[in-house]
N, C-alpha and C positions, 0 to 999 in steps of 0.2 A: 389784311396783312398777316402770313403766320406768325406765329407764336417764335419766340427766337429759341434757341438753344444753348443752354448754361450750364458751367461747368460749376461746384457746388461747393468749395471749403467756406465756412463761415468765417466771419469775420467776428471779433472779441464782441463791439458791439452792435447787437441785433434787436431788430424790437418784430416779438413774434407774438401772434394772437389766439391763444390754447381758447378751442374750441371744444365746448361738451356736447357731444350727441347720445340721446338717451334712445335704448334700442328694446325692443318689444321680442315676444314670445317667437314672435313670425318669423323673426330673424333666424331659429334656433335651426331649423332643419337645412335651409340654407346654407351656416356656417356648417354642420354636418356635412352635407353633401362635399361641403370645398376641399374637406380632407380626410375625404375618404380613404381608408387604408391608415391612416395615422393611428398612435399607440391610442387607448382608449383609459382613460380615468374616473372612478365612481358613473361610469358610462357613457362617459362623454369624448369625443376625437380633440385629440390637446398636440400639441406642438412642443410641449414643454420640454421632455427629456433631450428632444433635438436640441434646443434651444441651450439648454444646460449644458449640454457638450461643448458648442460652436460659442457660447459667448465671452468664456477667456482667453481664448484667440483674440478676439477683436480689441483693437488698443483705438485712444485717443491719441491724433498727431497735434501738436500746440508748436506753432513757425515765430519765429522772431525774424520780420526783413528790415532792412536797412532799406530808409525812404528817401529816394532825393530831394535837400529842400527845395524850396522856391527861388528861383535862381536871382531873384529880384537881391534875396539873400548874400548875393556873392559882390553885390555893387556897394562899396566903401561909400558914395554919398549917398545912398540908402539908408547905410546903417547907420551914420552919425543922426541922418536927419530925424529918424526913430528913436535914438538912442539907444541902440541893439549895440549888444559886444560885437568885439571882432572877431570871437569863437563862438561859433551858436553848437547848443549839445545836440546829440545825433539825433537824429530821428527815426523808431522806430512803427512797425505795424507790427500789431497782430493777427494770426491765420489761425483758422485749426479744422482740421479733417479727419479722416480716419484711416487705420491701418489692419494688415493682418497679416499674427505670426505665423510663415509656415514652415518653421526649421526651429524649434524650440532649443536644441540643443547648439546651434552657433547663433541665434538671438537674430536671423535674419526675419524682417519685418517689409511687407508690402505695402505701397501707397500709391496713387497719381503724382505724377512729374511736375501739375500744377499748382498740388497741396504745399510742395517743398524747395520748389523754384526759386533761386537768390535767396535761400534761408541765411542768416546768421548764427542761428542757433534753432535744432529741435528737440523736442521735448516728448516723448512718446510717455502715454501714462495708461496703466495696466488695471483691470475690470478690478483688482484687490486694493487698486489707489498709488501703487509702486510709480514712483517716474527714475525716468531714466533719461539720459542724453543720449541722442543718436546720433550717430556718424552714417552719412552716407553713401554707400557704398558704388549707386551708380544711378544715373537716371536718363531716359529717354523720353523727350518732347515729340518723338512725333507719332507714338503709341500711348505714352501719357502715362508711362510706368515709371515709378523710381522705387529702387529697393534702400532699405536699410537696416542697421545693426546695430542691437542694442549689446551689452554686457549682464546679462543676468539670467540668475538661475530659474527652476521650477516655473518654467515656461510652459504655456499648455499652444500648440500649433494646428490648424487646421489642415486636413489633407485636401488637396488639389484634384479635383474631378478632371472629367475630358468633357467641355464642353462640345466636340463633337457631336456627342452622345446625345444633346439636347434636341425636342421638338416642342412646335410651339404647341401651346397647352400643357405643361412641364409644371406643377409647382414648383414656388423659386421662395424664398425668404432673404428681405435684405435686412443687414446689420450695419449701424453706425453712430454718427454722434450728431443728429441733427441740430444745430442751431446751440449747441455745444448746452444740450441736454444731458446727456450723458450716454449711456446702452440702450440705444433703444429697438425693437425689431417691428418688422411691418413685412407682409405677404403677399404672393401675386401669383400670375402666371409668368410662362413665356411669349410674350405678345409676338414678338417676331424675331426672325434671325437673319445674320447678314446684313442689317443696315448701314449704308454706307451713303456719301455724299451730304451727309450735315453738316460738313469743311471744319469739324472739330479739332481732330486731328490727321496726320500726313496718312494715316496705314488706319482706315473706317472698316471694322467688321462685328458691326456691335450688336449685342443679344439686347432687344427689346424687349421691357417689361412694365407691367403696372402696379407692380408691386410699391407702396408710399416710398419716395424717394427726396430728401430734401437740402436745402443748404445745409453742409457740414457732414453727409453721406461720404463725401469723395473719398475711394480709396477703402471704404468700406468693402466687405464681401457679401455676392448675391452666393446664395447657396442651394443644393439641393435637397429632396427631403432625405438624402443617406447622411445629410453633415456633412457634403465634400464643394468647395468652393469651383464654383461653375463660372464665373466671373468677377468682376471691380467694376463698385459702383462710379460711374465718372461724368455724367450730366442729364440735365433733364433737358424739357423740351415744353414750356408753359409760360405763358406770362407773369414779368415780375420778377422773374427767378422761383416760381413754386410750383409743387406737386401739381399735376392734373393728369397722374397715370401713366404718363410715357416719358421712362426712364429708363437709360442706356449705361451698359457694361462692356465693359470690356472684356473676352471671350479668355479662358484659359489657354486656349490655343495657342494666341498671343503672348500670354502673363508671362508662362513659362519658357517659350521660348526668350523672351526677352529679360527675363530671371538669369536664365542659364548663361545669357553674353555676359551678363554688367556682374554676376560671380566670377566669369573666367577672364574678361577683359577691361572691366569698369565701363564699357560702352558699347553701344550695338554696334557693328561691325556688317553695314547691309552690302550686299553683293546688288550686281546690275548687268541687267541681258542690254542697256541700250538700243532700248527702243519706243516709239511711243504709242498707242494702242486704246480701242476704242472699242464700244460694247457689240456684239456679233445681235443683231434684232431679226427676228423670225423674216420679216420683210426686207429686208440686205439680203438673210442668207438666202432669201430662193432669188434675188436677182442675180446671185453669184454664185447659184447652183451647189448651195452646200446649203444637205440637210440635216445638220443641227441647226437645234432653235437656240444656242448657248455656247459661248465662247467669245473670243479677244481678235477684233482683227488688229493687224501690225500694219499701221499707218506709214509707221517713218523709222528705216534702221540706220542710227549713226555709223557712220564709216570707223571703220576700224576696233569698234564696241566686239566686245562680245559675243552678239546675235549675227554680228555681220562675218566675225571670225567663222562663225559655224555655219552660213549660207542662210540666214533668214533674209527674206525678200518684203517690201511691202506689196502688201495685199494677202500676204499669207495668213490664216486663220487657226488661231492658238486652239485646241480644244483640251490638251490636256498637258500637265505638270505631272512629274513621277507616277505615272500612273492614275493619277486622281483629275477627275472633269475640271475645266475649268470653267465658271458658271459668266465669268465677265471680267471686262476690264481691271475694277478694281481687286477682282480674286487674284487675279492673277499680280498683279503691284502687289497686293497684302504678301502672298505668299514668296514670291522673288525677294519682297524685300526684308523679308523675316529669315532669308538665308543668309549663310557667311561670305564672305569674300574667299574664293579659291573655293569651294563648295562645285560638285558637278550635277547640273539638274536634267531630268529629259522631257525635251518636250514635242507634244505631238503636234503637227501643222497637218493645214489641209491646201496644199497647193493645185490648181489647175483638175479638182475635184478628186486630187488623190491624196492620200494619206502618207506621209512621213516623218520619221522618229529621228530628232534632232537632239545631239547632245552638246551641253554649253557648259562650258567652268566662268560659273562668277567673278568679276572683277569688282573692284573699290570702284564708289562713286564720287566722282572728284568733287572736291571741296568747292569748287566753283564753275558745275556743269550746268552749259546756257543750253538747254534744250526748247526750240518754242514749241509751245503750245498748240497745237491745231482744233479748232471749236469748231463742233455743227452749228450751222445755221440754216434758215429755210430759202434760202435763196441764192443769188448772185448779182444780188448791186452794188456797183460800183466797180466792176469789172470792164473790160473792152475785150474781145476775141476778135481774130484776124486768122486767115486761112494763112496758110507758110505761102513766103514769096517766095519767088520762082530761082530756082535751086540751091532753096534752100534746104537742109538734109533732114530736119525736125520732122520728125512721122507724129505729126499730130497738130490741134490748134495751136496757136503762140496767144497768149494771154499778153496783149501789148499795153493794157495799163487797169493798176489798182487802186483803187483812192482810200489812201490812210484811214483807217477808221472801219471803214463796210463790212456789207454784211461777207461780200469776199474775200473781202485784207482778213477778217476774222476767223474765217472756214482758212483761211491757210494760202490760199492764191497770191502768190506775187506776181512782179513784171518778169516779162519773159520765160515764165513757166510756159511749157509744155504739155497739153490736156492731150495723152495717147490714146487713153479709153474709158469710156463709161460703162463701169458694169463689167470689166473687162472687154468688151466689144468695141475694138478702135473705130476711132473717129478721126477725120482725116480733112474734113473742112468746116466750115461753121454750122453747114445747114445737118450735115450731120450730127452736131455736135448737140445742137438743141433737138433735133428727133430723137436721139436718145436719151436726151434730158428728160423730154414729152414721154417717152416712154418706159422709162424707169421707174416709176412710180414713187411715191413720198420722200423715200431713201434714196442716192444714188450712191457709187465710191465711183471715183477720179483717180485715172491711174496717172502721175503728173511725174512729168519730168524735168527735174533741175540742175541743170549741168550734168553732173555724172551719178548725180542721187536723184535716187526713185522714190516717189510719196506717195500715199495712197490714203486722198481725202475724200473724208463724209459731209457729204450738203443733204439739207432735208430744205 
């Protein structure tokens, strides 16, 4: 079973087990080699001056939540038969995480959305021992940023790198407050970048690292060796909830733009092309004759969205956003949804193995848009196909029953859909329809018709 993936603010009480490791000569060239190019002291490669700069920036965040009690609590013959009052006093938890200042002069302060979530009160306390109240000024759960603001002077703030810039094998340095230790720092690389699908949060485009990462890190900053924050520390990935190397950030790429909304409008403001979209694989694209190994195919474009205003079709093949590739499904969600609402984006499609340049203005995502979900799966059980009866005007198979649940209700197939082509290459009766299947190999797309909406499903 893997290892789960955890999000890391400590809780008041922790019972942690300080381990001593005692380390030999051998070690010595080793840690040389790790930081190479670093300042060097009485001869030695040291991290220190970095370390000096970057650690008064970094604050301790301390959460007071309000806990619901036990609702056994709220039954009057409960309480007499105990003889519990009829006011029970509140009930509180303690949290605490980490933060970073990067606006010394208006006292704004960064953290995870899930270090200050239902806060009643937070308490940000400064590397000099200052605490402070903090007000906060905005937070987003489905990138996992919340900013906030403290009142106080001789602030020291760290600058904001472009995580763009990063490759893996990058030294990285994380800073925070593990297990509510106090300052603590630990080193690594860039292990990977782009991780997404660990369902942490809505918008996954995380810098992986193995740099020591532990409960009470959250919201701390990974840094680089210039001292400019390159990402937010925000979960790891080991059993238990501890360290075993692979720990995940959140990319500045993200920070700042999601900085920038919750300063100008207290809340992200994500814009939406409406539509739903699935990863372009080297094996699709040559059965659909397009040669990129990289990109978004457009599965399903809602009527009247957006994508549909501007002529996106499914089966169309995203390849790039304002000029920049897009590498997959989720890049392209990341980056759509990290735009504003009314925002103009261009994007590149590949239709009927040609290329053209679509421009779309952003709209609001409604506060309660039922989009379903369309999942690959490796087959089609549970399905029924039936050739069109006779005059009937459907150019293609009729899908005359799905069985709730399957592996086909799941790939997206309902009653009365319409299967026009596989592969693009219509299919017109059953026996067709499975020769194509036969030879499609692993992947196929389903170009399907549903009343007056066009889908365009992935079965493996």
């Amino acid at each position: 079973m893997p290892a789960p993936v955890s999000r890391f603010s400590s809780r008041l009480l922790v019972s942690a087990a300080v381990v001593a490791v005692l380390g030999s000569a051998a070690l010595v060239p080793a840690v040389q080699a790790q930081i190479a190019g670093a300042p060097v002291r009485d001869g030695v490669p040291t991290l220190a001056p970095l370390i000096e700069k970057a650690v008064p920036a970094v604050v301790n965040v301390s959460v007071k939540q309000d806990v619901a009690a036990n609702p056994l609590f709220n039954d009057p013959t409960f309480r007499r038969f105990f003889e519990m009052p009829d006011r029970l006093p509140k009930q509180e938890r303690m949290s605490a995480g980490s933060g970073i200042i990067v606006d010394a002069k208006k006292g704004y302060v960064l953290t995870n959305h899930h270090v200050v979530d239902d806060a009643s009160e937070i308490t940000v306390t400064l590397k000099d021992n200052r605490q402070f109240t903090a007000k906060k000024i905005g937070s987003d759960e489905a990138t996992d940023v919340a900013l906030l603001q403290i009142d106080a002077k001789d602030l020291t703030d760290l600058p904001i790198g472009d995580s763009n810039k990063l490759q893996v094998g990058d030294f990285v340095v994380a800073i925070g407050n593990p297990f509510r230790l106090g300052h603590t720092v630990t080193s690594g690389i860039v292990s990977a970048l782009g991780r997404s699908g660990l369902n942490i949060e809505g918008y996954e485009d995380f810098i992986q690292t193995d740099a020591a990462i532990n409960p009470g890190n959250s919201g701390g900053p990974l840094i680089n060796l210039k001292g400019e924050m390159v990402g937010m520390n925000t979960a790891i990935f080991g059993p238990n909830g501890g360290n075993v190397g692979i720990g995940f950030a959140v990319p500045t790429s993200i920070v700042s733009n999601v900085m920038d909304q919750l300063i100008e409008n207290g809340e992200v403001r994500r814009g939406r092309i409406g539509i739903v979209i699935a990863d372009l694989t080297p094996e699709l694209g040559k059965s659909l004759g397009v040669t990129q190994n990289e990109g978004a195919i457009i599965q399903r474009v809602e009527k009247g969205s957006p994508g549909d205003k501007a002529g996106l079709k499914a089966g169309d093949v995203a390849i790039s956003l304002n000029g920049k590739s897009v590498k997959s499904s989720a890049d392209l969600r990341n980056r759509v949804g990290l735009s504003q609402v009314g925002s103009g984006v261009d994007l590149t499609i590949i239709r009927d193995g040609a290329k053209r340049d679509v421009k779309i203005t952003l709209e609001k995502i409604p506060e309660k848009q039922e989009v379903a979900a369309i999942e690959e799966r490796e087959a089609l059980e549970g399905a029924m196909f039936a050739d069109p009866e006779a005059g009937d005007k459907s150019k293609g198979v009729v899908v005359k029953q799905v069985q709730r649940g399957s592996a086909a209700y799941q790939a997206g197939l309902r009653e009365r859909d319409v299967v026009a082509a596989v592969n693009r290459k219509p299919v017109k009766t059953v026996d067709e329809f499975e020769k194509a299947l036969k030879d499609g190999g692993r992947q196929v797309a389903l170009s399907v018709k549903r009343g007056d909406e066009d889908l365009f499903l992935i079965i493996q």
